[in-house]
C-alpha positions as CSV (number, residue, x, y, z in Angstrom):
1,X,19.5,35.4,33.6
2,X,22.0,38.3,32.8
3,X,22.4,40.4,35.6
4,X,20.5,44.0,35.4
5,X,18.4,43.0,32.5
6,X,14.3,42.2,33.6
7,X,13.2,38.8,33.2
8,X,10.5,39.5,30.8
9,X,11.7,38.2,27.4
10,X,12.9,35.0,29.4
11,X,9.2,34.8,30.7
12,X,7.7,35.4,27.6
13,X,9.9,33.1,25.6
14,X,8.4,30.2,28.4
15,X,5.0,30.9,27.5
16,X,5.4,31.1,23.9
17,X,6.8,27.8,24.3
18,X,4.5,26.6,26.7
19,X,1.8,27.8,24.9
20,X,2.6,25.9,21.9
21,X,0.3,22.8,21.0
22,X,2.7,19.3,20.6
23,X,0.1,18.0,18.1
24,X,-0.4,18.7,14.5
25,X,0.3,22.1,13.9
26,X,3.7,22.2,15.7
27,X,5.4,19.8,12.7
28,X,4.6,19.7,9.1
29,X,5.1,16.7,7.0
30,X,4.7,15.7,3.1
31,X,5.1,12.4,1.1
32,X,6.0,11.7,-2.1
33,X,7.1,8.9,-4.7
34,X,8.5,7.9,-7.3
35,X,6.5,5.6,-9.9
36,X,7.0,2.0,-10.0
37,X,8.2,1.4,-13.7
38,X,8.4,-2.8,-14.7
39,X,9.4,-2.2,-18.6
40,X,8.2,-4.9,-21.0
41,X,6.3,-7.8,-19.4
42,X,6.6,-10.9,-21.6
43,X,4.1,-13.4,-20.3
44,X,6.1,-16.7,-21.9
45,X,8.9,-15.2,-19.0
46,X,8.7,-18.1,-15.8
47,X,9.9,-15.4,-13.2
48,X,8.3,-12.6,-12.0
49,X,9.1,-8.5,-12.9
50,X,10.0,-6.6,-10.1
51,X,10.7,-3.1,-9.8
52,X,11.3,-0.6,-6.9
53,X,10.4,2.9,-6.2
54,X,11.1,5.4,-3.5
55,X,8.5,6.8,-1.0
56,X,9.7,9.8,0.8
57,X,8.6,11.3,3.5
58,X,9.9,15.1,4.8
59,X,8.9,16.4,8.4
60,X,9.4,19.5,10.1
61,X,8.9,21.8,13.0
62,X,8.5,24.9,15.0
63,X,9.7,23.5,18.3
64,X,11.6,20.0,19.0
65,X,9.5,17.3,19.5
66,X,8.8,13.8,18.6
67,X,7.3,13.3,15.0
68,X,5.6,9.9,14.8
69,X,3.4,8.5,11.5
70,X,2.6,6.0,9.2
71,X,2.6,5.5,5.7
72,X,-0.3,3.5,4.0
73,X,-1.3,3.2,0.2
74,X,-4.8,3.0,-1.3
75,X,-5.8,-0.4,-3.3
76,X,-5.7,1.5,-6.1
77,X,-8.3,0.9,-8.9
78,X,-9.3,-2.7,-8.1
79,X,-10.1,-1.7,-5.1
80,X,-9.0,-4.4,-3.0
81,X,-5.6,-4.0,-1.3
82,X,-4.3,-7.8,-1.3
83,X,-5.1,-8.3,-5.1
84,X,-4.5,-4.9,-7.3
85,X,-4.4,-4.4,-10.7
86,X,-3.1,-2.8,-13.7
87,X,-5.5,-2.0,-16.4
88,X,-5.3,-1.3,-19.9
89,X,-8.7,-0.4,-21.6
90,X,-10.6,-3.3,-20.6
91,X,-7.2,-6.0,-19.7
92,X,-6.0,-6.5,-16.2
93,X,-2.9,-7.9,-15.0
94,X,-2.4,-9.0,-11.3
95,X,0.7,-7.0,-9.5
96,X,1.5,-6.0,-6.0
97,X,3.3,-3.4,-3.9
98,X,5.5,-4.9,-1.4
99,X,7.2,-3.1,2.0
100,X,10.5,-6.0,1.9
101,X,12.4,-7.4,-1.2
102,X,11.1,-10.9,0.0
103,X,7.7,-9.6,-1.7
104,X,6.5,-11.0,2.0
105,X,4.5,-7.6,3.3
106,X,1.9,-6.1,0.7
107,X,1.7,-2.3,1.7
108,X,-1.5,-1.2,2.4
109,X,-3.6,0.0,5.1
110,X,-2.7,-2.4,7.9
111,X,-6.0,-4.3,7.4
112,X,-6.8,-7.9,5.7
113,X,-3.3,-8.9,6.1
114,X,-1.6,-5.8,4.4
115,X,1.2,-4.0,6.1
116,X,2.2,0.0,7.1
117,X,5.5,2.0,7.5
118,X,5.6,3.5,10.7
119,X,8.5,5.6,12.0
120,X,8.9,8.6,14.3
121,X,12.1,10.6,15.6
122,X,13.2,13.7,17.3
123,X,12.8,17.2,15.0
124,X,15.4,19.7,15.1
125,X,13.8,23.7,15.6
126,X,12.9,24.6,11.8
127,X,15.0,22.2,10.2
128,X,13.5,19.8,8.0
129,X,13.9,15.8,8.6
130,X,14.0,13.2,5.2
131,X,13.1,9.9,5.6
132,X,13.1,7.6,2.3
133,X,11.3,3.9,1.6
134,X,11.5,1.6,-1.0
135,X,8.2,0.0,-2.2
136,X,8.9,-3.1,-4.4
137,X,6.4,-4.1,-6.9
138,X,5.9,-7.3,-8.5
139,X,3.9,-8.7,-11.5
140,X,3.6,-12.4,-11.0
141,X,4.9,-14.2,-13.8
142,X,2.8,-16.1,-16.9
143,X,-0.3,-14.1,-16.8
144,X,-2.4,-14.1,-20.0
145,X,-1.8,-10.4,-21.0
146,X,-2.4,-8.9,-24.6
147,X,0.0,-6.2,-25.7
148,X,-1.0,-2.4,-24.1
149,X,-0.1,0.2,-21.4
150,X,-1.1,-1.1,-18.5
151,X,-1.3,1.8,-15.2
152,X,-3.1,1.5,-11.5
153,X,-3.4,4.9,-9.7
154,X,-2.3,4.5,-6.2
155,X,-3.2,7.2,-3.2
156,X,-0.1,7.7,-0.3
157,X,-1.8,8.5,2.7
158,X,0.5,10.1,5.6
159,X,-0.8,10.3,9.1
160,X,1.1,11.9,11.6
């Protein structure tokens, strides 16, 4: 405290502060991606297409503290997590979304065997934190596709 000056604004500074609720509310965060794009699939081809695609995630807050969350993904429209699809009018071609280039760790909500990103750190007063993931797809190889567009509509769910 400077001498000869009340300790009001000090005081009121602490209960602002205090005052302040450490859950949701006191950080803000967003996610976004990228598409996953795998070009031409030729189905005579003995390896698989991959692709990547980057899942970003942007945090920030009014006072410094500890952001923690996780990132899960929908099953998109097959509706099952561990065995998506892409469709093309009627056609369906097996792919999944992987959290590791080992195509080891399907991402997905943490249940029947699929896997989260989770992360957390300390947010600096008012200035935004980015945090980027890959998620790797994969279209197993030698599937019997006809010619099309094939698409899957995936939902990014971040919890925080």
């Amino acid at each position: 405290m400077i001498a000869g000056r009340p300790p009001w604004p000090f005081l009121l500074l602490a209960l602002c502060l205090w005052l302040t609720p450490g859950g949701a509310g006191a950080q803000t965060c967003t996610a976004s991606a990228t598409g996953l794009a795998f070009g031409t699939y030729d189905p005579t081809v003995a390896t698989a297409n991959t692709t990547s695609a980057s899942v970003s995630v942007s945090c920030q807050g009014a006072v410094q503290l500890l952001v923690a969350y996780t990132v899960t993904l929908s099953p998109g429209l097959s509706g099952v997590q561990t065995a998506r699809t892409l469709v093309s009018g009627t056609n369906a071609m097996s792919y999944q979304i992987y959290t590791d280039q080992l195509y080891t760790k399907a991402w997905g909500d943490g249940t029947g065997g699929t896997s989260t990103v989770t992360d957390g750190y300390l947010l600096a007063v008012l200035t935004a934190v980015n945090r980027s993931y890959f998620a790797y797809g994969r279209i197993t190889a030698r599937q019997n596709s006809v010619p099309g567009s094939y698409t899957d509509t995936i939902t990014i769910t971040l919890a925080y």
